[in-house]
C-alpha positions as CSV (number, residue, x, y, z in Angstrom):
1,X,-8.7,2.1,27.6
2,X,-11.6,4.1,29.6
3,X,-13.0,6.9,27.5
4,X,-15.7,9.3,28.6
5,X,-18.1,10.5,25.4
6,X,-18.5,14.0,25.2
7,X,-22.5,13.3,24.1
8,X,-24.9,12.2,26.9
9,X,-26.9,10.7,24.1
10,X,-24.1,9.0,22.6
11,X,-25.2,5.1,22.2
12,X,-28.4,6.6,20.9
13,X,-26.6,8.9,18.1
14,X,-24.6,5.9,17.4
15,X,-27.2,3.3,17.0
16,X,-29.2,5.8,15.0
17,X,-26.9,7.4,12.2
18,X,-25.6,3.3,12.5
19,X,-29.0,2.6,10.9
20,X,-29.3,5.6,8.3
21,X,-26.3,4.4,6.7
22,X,-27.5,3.2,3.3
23,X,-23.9,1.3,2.3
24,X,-23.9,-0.7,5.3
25,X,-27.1,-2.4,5.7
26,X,-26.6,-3.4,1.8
27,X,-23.9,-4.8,2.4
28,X,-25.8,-6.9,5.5
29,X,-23.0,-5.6,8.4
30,X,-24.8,-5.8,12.0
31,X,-23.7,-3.8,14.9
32,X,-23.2,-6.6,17.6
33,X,-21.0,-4.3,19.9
34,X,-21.3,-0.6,21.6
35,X,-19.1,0.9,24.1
36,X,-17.4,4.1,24.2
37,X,-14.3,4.0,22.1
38,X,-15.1,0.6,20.3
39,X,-17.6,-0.9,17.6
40,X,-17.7,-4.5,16.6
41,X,-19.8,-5.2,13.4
42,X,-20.6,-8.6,11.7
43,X,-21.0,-9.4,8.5
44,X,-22.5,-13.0,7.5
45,X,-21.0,-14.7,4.2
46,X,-22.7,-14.3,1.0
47,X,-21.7,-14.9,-2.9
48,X,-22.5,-11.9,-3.3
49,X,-19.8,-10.2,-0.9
50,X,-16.8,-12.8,-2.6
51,X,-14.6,-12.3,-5.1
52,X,-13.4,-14.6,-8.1
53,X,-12.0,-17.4,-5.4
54,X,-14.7,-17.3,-3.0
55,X,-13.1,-15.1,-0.4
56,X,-15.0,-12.2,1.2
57,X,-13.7,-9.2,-1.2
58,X,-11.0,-7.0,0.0
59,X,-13.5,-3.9,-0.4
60,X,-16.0,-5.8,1.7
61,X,-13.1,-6.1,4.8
62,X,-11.9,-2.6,4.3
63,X,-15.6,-0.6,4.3
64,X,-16.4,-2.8,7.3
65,X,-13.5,-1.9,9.2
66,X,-13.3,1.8,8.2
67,X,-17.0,1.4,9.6
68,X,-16.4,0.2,12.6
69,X,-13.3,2.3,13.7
70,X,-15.5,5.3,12.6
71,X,-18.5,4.6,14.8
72,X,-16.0,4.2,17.5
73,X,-14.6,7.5,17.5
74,X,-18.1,9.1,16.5
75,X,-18.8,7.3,19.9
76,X,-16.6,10.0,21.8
77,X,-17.2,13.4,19.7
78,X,-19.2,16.4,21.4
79,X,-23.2,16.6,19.7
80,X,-23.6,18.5,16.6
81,X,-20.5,16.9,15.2
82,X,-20.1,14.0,12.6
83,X,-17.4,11.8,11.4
84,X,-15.9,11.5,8.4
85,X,-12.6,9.0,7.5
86,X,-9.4,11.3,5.9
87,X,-6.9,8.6,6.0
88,X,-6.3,5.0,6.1
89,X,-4.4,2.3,5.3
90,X,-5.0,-1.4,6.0
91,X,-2.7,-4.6,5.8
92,X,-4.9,-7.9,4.3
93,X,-3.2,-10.5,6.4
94,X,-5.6,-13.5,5.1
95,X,-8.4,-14.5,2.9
96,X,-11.6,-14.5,4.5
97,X,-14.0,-17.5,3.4
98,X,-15.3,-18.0,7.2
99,X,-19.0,-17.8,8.3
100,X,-18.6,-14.3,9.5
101,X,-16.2,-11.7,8.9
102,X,-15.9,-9.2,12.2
103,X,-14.8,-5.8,12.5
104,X,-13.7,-4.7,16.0
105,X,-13.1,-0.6,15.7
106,X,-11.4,0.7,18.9
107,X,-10.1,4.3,19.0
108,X,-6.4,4.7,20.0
109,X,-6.3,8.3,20.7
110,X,-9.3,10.6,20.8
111,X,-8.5,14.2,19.7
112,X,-11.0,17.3,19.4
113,X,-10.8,17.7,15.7
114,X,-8.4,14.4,14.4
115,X,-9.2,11.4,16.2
116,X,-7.0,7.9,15.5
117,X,-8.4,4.6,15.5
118,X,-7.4,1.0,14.3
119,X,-9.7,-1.8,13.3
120,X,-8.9,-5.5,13.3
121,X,-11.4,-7.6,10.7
122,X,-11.4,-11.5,11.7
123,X,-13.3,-14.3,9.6
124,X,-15.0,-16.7,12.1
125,X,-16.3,-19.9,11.4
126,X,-17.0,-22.6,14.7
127,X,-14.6,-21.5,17.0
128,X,-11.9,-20.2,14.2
129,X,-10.6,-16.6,14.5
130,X,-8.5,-16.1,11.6
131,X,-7.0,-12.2,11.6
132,X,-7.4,-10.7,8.1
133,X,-7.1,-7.6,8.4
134,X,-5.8,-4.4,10.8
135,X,-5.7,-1.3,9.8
136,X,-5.2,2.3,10.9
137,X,-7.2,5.5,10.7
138,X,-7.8,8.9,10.9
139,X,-11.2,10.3,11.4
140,X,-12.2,14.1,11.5
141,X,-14.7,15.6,13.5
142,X,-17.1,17.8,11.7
143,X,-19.3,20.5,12.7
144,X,-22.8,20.6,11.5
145,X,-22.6,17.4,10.3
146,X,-25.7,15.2,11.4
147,X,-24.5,11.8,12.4
């Protein structure tokens, strides 16, 4: 889907309130795709990211896809708004123990105050796409809030 953001600067506002989040650059998640509408991120394997089999944790797969599908609507909202996540729910499909674990956020249906997104998480490891994740999600638009 074409969108058009409602924010010349959008990339910029992105990239930036991207980097000021404290949560995920301890977790190591990289932002390795911009457009309007979508956000991939990419998170590289670590022990410290598993949990008690050696899978990426399921709290790991869900913060980096609510991340991703909220940067994708934040991508489309007017300036001097901000995003925050109301609702979601996600499906774990697989366990991740691949390489990388990938978020791909893409907005389904952009809306003034409620926007809808969906984020698929995929574990990739030398030309492996496994799908562990998709879920759904509903992100508000919030005045005054500095993103």
């Amino acid at each position: 889907m074409d969108f058009t953001p409602r924010d010349p600067n959008w990339e910029n506002r992105v990239r930036s309130s991207y980097a000021a989040q404290a949560f995920m650059t301890n977790l190591g998640a990289e932002l390795v795709h911009l457009s309007p509408g979508a956000v991939d991120l990419e998170l590289k394997m670590r022990t410290d990211l598993t949990q008690q089999h050696g899978y990426f944790h399921a709290g790991v797969t869900s913060s980096i896809a609510d991340s991703a599908a909220g940067y994708a609507a934040l991508s489309l909202f007017a300036p001097g708004f901000g995003v925050l996540t109301s609702e979601y729910k996600i499906n774990l499909l697989n366990p991740a123990a691949q390489k990388v674990l990938m978020a791909r956020g893409r907005v389904v249906k952009p809306g003034r105050t409620l926007t809808i997104a969906k984020a698929d998480v995929y574990g990739l490891d030398e030309g492996v796409h496994v799908h562990v994740a998709t879920g759904l999600f509903t992100l508000v638009s919030v005045p005054g809030v500095k993103d």
